[in-house]
N, C-alpha and C positions, 0 to 999 in steps of 0.2 A: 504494500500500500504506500502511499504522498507519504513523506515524512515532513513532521512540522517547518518550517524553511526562513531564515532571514536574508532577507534579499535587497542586495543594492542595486538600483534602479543603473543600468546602461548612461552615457554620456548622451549616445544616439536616440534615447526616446523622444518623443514628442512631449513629454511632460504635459499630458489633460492634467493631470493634478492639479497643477499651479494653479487653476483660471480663480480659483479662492483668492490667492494673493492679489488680485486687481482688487479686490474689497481692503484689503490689510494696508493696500499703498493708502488708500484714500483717507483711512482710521491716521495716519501716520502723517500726513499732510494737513491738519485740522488744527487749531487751536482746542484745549482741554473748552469740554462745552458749560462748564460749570465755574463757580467760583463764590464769591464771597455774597452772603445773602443778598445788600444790594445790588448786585449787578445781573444775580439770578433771578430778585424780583421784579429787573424791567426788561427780561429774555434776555440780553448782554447790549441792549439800545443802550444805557448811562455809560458801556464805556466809552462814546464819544461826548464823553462831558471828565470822565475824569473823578478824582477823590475817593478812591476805593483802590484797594492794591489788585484785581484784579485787571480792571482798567490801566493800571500802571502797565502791569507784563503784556498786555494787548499793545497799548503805544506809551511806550516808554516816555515820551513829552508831556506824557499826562497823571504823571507821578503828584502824590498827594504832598505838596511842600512846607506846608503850615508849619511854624513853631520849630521846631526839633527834627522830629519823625514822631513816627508811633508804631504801632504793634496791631494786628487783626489776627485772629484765630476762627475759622470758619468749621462747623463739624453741620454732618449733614445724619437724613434718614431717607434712605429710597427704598421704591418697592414696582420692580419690574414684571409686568404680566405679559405672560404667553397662552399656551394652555395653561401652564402653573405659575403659580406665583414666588416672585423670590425674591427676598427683603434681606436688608441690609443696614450697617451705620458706621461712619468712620469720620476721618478728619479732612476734609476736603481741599483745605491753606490753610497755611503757616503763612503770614507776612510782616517783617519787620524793616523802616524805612528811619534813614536818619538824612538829616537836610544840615546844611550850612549855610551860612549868608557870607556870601564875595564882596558885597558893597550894598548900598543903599536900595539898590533897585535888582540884583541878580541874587539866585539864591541855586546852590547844588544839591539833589537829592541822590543818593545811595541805597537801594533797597536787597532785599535776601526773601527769595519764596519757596517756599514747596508748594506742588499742587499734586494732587492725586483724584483719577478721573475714572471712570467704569462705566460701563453697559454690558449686563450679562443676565437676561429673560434665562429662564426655566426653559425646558424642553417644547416645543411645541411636540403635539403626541396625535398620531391618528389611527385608530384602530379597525378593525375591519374583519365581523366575524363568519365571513363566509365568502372571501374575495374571489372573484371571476378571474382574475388574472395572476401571473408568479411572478417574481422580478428572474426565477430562472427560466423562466421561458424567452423573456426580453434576453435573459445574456446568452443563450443558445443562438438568438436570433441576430445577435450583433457578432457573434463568433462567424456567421456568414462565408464560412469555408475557410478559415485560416488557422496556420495553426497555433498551436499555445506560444511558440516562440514569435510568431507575427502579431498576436495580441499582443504581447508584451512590448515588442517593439515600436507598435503602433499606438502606445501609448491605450488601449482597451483594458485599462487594470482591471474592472469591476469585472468582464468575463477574462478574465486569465486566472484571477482569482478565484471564479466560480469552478474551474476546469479544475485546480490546485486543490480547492479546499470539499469535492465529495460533491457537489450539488449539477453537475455534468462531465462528461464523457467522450471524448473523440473515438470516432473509427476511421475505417477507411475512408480516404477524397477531402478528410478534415470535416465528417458530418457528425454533431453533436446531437448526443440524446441526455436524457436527463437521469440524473441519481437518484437527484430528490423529483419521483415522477407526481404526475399529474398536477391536481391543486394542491394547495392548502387551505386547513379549515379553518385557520385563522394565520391572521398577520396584525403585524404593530410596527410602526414605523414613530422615529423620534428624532427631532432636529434640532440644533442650537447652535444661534452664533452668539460669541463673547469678542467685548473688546476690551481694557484696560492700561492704563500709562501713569506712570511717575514723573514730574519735570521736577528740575531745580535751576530757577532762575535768578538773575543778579540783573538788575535794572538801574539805569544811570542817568539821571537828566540834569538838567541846566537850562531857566526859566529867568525871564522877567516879567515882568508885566503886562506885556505885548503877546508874545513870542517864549519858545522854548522847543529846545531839541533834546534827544534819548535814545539810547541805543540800550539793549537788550540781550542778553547773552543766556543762553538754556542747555539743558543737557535731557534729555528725553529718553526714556524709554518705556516699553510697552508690549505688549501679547493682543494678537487676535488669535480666534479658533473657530474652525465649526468643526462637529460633531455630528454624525448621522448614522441612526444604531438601527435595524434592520433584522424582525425576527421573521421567523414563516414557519411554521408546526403543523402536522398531520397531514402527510404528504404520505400514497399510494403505500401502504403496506409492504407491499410488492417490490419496492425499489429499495437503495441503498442507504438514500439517507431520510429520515424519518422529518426532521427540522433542524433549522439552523439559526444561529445569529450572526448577523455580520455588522461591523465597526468600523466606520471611515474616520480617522482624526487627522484635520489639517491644520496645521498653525505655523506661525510665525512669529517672533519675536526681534526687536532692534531697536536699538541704540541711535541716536543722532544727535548733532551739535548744531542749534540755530543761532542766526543774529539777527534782529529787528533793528530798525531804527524806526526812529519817529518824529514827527515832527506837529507843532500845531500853533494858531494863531486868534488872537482876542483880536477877528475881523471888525466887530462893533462891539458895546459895552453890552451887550445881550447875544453876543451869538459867537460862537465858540467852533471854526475850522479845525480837523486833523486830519493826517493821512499818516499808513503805516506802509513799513514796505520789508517783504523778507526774501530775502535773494535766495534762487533755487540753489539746493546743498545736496545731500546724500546721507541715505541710512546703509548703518549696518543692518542685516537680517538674516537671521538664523530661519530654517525653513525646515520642516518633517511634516513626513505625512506618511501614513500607517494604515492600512486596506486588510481586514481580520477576518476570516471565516470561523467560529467554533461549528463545526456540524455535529448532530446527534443521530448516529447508527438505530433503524429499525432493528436491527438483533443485537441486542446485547451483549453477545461475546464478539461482535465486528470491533476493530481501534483503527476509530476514524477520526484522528489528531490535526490539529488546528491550524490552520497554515495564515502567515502572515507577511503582506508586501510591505518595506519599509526602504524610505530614502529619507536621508537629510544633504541639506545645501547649505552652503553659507552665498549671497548676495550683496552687493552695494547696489541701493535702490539711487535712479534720481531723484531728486526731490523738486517739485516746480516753484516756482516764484508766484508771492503772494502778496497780494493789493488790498489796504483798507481802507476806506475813508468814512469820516465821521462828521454829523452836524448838532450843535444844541444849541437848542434857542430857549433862553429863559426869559421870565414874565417879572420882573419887580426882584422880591426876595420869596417870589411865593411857590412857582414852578419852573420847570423844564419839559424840554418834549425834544426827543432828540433821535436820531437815524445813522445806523453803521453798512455798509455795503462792503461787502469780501470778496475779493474775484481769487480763485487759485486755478492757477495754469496748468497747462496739457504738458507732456514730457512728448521726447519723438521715442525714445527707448527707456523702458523701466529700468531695467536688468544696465549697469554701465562697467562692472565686475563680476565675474571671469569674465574677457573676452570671448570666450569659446559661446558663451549666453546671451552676447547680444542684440542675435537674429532673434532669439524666441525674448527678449525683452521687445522689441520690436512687435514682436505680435500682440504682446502683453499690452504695450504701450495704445496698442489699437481700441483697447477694450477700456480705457481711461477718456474720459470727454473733461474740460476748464466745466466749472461751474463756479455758482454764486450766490452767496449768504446773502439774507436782508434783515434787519431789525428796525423794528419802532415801536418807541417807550418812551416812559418820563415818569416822574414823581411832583407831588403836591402836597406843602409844606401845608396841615392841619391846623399846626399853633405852632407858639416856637420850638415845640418839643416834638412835634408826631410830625411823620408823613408817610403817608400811602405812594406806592407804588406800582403799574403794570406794564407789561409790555409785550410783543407777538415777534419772534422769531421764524424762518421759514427759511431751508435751505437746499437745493436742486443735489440732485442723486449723484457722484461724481464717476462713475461705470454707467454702461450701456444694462446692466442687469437689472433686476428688482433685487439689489441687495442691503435694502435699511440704511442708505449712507444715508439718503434725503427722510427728510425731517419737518413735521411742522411743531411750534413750542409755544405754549401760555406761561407769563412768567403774570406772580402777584407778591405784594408783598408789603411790609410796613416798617419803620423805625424809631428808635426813639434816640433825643443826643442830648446829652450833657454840656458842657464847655468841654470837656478833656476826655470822655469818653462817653460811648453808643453804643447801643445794643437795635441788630433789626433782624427780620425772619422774611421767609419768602418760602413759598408753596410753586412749584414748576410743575408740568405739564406735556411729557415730550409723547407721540402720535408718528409710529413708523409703520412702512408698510412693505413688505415683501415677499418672494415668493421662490420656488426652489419648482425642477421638473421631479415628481414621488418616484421615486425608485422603480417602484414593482408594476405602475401602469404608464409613465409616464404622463400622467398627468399633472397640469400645475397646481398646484400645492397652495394655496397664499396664508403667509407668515403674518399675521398683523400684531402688535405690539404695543403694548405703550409703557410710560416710563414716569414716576412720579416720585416727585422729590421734595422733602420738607427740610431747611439750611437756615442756620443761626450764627450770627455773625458777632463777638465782642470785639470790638476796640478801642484803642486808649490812643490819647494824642500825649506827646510829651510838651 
């Protein structure tokens, strides 16, 4: 019989694998989407206004300068649904800011953040207890006369693996029949994508009264995955394999070094210009992916042992160039209402390390399209002490798939200030939509999702 197998993936495959990593670039290309309660309670519209350290690490010229510096500590509560629910709480920023005065009219601020960012829904799960269709009849049907070495070459993991792991069978001319024959009497099928990132940034500006410029320096890193678990049980007595489950795990992980600068201007005494700008760079990224059959033998003295395909890569992704610009127009000393616009750019080739990857970054590259964020929000000062907050983010898919990049978001929120120190809170809103081809019929599948998050923010001004 197969014996269980670890297997490096050929230089010469076609890599289907990869086509997940078009999603992972786009996770990697983003600004973290969260941040300090205010700036979550007006979708991220206030960071073209400024005074919050998340605002600061978006455009560096909009560093909070008052007094000294000060201090923010943001912790949040989320709870992501899928089919299942899945809840969470942790620290969202750390930010600490200290300023100097140069002269009468110029002042430098110095700041230190951590941020830490996530999106990780529960399983979507669909079940099915008497399915008309197999996904090994689909992979018989893709095997289309070739043989296991041609699948594998041709990049067909899902039937080579079927061939590998007991669920079909070559004969003669390369015509496949099946192990696990007929239907099954039931099927479950489970999918999830995750994404997650660490930064640590250091932000610098120098401001007068007018005018002010900032540049920004980060260190990122971060994990996508999907997951796609695949069972099928009561299959023809008669044949070899009774059920199976099978395990696709894709991921990525990398590392990268940005620079922001920034710049912004008190165009009028009410209305407040910026623009950000981050010049395309490169990630490191680590890359595996992992294709698992366990089958389960109709006769219990058969040993029909687990076969699994496995490759890792390492990558330098390129990274595009990214455009912000921001407007806020305030009312007296009562409100704001302000608008941020993000463009991030197309790459000609993903993959810019190994050389030998650059043709299939190229194709990679094909399946990435520029898109672009829009925010509008603002806050209204209640008394000298309260103000309420909201605001509507909405941002275009950056692949040609239905893969949850795009995004729409409700942000709400309120605060309260002291002279030297605030406390505010904010309730967010995120609405994604996606959709994967099901395995066993080829049908599409739609992932919908949502994402809800409750963030409290203390700070102190020195």
């Amino acid at each position: 019989m197969k014996q269980t197998t670890l297997l490096i993936l050929a230089i010469g495959t076609h890599f289907a694998a990869l086509a997940q990593q078009s999603t992972s670039a786009v996770w990697m290309q983003r600004n973290q989407l969260f941040g300090t309660a205010r700036y979550n309670g007006s979708a991220g519209a206030l960071a073209a206004l400024g005074g919050d350290g998340t605002s600061g690490l978006e455009n560096p010229a909009l560093m909070n300068s008052t007094k000294f510096g000060g201090m923010e500590f943001t912790g949040h509560f989320r709870s992501d649904q899928s089919s299942l629910t899945n809840q969470g709480s942790g620290l969202g920023q750390a930010y600490l800011a200290t300023s100097w005065r140069l002269n009468s009219s110029t002042r430098m601020s110095l700041g230190f953040a951590l941020q830490q960012d996530a999106w990780f829904p529960n399983y979507w799960i669909q079940s099915d207890p008497d399915p008309q269709t197999s996904a090994v009849a689909r992979w018989i049907t893709e095997s289309n006369g070739l043989s296991p070495a041609q699948l594998l070459a041709q990049g067909k993991f899902d039937a080579y693996v079927a061939y590998m792991g007991y669920l079909t069978e070559v004969g003669s001319g390369n015509a496949y029949t099946a192990f696990a024959d007929g239907l099954p009497s039931y099927r479950q099928t489970r999918f999830v994508r995750e994404y997650r990132s660490t930064s640590w940034s250091i932000p610098l500006a120098i401001k007068t009264t007018k005018f002010s410029l900032g540049v920004r320096i980060e260190r990122r890193d971060g994990r996508a995955q999907e997951r796609l678990s695949l069972s099928e049980s009561g299959f023809n007595p008669a044949g070899v394999t009774a059920a199976y489950t099978k395990t696709v795990v894709d991921s990525s992980r990398w590392g990268q070094w940005t620079l922001r600068l920034g710049a912004a201007v008190q165009a009028t005494p009410s209305l407040r210009l910026s623009a950000a700008l981050q010049p395309a760079g490169t990630a490191q990224v680590q890359w595996d992916y992992r294709n698992r059959v366990t089958p389960v033998a109709t006769n219990p003295e058969s040993n029909l042992t687990p076969f699994e395909l496995y490759d890792e890569q390492e990558f330098w992704y390129q990274m595009p160039i990214q455009l912000q610009f921001g407007a806020a127009q305030t009312f007296g000393t009562r409100g704001v209402v302000s608008a941020v616009w993000v463009h991030t750019g197309a790459v000609d080739a993903l993959i810019s390390k190994p050389l030998e990857y650059y043709d299939l970054g190229r194709e990679m590259a094909r399946e990435l399209r520029a898109h672009q964020q829009f925010r509008v929000g603002g806050e209204y000062r209640l008394t000298e002490a309260w103000t309420a907050r909201g605001g509507l983010q909405w941002a275009q898919s950056g692949t040609e798939f239905s893969d949850h990049s795009a995004y729409r978001m409700l942000g709400l929120g309120g605060g309260y200030q002291e002279r030297d120190w605030g406390f505010d809170l904010a309730y967010q809103f995120v609405a994604r939509s996606g959709s994967i081809n099901e395995p066993a019929s080829g049908e599409n599948w739609a992932l919908n999702t949502s994402h809800q998050r409750l963030s409290a923010t203390y700070r102190v001004r020195f």
